[in-house]
N, C-alpha and C positions, 0 to 999 in steps of 0.2 A: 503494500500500500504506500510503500512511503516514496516508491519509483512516480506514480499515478500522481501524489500528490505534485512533486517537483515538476514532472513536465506540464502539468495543467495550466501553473500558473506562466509557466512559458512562452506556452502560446496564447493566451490571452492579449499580452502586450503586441503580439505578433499580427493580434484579425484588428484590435485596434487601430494600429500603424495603419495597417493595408486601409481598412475603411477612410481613415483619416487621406491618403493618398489617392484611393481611389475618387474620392470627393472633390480633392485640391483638380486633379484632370478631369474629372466631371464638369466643375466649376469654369476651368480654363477653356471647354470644348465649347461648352453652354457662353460664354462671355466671345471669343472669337467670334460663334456664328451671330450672335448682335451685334458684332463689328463688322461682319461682312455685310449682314443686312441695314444695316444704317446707310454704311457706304453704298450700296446697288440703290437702295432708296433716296439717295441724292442729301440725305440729311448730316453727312460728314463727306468733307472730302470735297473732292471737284467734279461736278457732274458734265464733266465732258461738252457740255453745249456751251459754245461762244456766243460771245454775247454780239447782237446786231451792228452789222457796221453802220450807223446812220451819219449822214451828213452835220457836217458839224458848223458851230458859226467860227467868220473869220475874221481878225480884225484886220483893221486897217494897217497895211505896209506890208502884212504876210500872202506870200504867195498860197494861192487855189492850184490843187493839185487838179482841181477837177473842173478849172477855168475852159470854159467855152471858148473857140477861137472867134475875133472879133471880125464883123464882115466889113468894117472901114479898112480902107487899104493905109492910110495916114493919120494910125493910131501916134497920138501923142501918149507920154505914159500918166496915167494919173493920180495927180497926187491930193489928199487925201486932208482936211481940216484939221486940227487939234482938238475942235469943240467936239458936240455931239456925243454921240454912240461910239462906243469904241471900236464898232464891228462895220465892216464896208458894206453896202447895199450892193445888189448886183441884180439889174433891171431886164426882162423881156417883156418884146412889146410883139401883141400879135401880128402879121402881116395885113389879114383880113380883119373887116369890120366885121361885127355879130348886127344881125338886124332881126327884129321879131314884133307880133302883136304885143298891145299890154293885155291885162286880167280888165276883164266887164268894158272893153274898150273899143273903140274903130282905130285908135290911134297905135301909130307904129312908133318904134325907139329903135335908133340902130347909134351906137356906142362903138367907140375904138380905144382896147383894152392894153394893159401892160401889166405884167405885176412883178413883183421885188422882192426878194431874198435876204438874208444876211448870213442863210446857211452855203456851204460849198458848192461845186456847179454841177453836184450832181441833181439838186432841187431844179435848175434852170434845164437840163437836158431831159430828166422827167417830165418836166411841161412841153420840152418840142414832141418828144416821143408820143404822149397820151395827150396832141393836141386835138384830137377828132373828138375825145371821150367829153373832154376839158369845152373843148362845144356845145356838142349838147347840154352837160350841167348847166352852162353859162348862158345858152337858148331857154333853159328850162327855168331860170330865177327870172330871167326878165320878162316871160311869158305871162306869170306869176306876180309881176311885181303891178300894183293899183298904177293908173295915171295919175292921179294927186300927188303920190310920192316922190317922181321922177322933181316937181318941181320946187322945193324946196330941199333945201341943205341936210336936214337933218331925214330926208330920206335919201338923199343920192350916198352918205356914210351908210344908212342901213342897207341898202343895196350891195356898196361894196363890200361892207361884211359879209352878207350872203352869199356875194359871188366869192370872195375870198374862201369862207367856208366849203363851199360848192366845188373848187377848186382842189382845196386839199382834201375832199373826204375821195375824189376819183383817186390823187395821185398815195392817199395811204390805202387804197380797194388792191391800186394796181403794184404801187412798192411798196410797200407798209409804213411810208412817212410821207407826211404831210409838207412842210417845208415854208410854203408861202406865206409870208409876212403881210401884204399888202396888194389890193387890187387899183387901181389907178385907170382914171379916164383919161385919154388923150384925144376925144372927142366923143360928144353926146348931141343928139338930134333926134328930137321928139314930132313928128306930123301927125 
């Protein structure tokens, strides 16, 4: 008996240990796969998607990578104010005028558009690109717009915000950024 005694308490310490180690790798296998899955889950770690390259603004004196070539042949270079906005504007003007009815009206409005950036020229080559889309939108507010409004101030700004609006909601449909700062008349004619 006294053999049975000695070895019993022997082992004892021995299933303990193991239990206690078996636990700690239990512990560590269970804790790894919540590190793998946090990381696949995007909630640690870098989830692999870049982030949008969107057009960005530019100030005055810094080169546009994404400059439009200029169709004046005797470009002088231009230089740029100290006051204002720190950011350069960079202007398209449509070729064509937009002409359309008004809403509840006989009368017609035919308008000649431009509008302006201070984002890089990828914003200005989106608007050559999706100028047919950028049409219609711009067919479609003025169709929509009342006769009384054309003729005071504080509807030809409400216009342009809508056409400005109208403007960037095609070119974020078609790029996923908007970009245009401002729509501008360079003529307006109401009959």
């Amino acid at each position: 008996m006294a053999k049975a005694e000695k070895t019993a308490p022997s082992e004892k310490p021995k299933r303990g240990m193991m239990k206690m180690v078996l636990g700690a790798i239990l512990l560590l296998a269970v804790g790894a796969g919540g590190a793998y899955g946090a990381f696949a889950a995007g909630f640690i770690g870098e989830t692999g998607e870049a982030e949008p390259d969107l057009p960005e603004l530019v100030r005055k004196g810094d080169a546009d990578p994404y400059e439009l070539p200029s169709s004046s042949k005797d470009d002088a270079p231009v230089v740029h104010g100290d006051g204002g906005s720190e950011y350069r504007t960079a202007y398209y003007s449509f070729e064509e005028s937009f002409t359309s009815n008004l809403a509840d009206s006989p009368a017609l409005i035919q308008v000649e558009l431009a509008v302006s950036t201070q984002r890089d020229g990828r914003v200005l080559g989106w608007v050559m690109n999706h100028e047919l889309a950028i049409r219609s939108a711009v067919l479609a507010q003025l169709a929509a717009t009342p006769e009384a409004e054309i003729y005071d101030v504080e509807g030809k700004e409400a216009l342009t915000k809508r056409l400005t609006d109208a403007i960037n909601e095609v070119l974020e449909e078609n790029e996923g950024f908007g970009g245009i700062d401002a729509v501008h008349f360079k003529g307006l004619l109401v009959q």
